[in-house]
N, C-alpha and C positions, 0 to 999 in steps of 0.2 A: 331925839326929835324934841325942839321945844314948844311951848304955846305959838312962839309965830307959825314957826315952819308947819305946822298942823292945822292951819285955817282952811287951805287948799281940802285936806280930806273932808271938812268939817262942809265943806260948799260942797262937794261930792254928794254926800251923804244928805243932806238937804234937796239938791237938783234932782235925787231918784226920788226921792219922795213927792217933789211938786210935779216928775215926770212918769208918775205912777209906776217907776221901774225899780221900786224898793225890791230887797230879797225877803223874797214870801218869809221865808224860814226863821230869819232875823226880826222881821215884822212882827211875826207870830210869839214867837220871845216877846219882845215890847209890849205889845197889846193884851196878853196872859200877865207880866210883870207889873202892869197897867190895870189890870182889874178891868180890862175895858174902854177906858179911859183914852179919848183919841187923839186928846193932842199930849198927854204926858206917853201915851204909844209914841207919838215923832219925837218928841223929845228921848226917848229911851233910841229907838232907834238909831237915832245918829249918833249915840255915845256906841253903840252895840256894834253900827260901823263902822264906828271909828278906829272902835279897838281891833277890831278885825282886819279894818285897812293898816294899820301900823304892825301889827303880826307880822301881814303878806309881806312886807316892803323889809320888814327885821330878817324875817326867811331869806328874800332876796339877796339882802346884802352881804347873810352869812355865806350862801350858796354863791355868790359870786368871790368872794375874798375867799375860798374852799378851791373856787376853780381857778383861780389867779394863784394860790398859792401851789398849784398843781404843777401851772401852767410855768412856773418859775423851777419847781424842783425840776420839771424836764429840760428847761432851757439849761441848768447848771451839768446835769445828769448827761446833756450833748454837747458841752464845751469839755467834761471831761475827757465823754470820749474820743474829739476831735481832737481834743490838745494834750491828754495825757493827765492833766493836772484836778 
């Protein structure tokens, strides 16, 4: 993922915050990281979700290229045994 494609999370991570729907736990991180500090807290937070939303989406991609390569060794696995070959 480059700097563009990652602005999208970066608004994400910014909209919980101004929609007070931050995650406590990640917040709590920032603002201990922060000293207290409440806007270097949002600032930490959105790197904190950010990295956390790029994880999820890395996960995903693994787990789905995991199930398509699954999904392909069956399809070969039932041409064999339809055709012999």
């Amino acid at each position: 993922m480059n700097a563009h494609d990652d602005a999208p999370l970066y608004e994400l991570a910014a909209s919980e915050i101004a929609a007070g729907s931050a995650d406590r736990g990640i917040f709590a991180k920032a603002f201990s990281v922060a000293l207290g500090d409440e806007e270097k807290s949002r600032a930490l937070y959105i790197r904190y979700r950010v990295e956390q939303l790029k994880a999820e989406i890395a996960r995903r991609v693994q787990e789905e290229a995991r199930v398509s390569a699954g999904g392909r060794k069956a399809y070969l696995a039932e041409l064999k045994r339809r055709f012999g070959y």
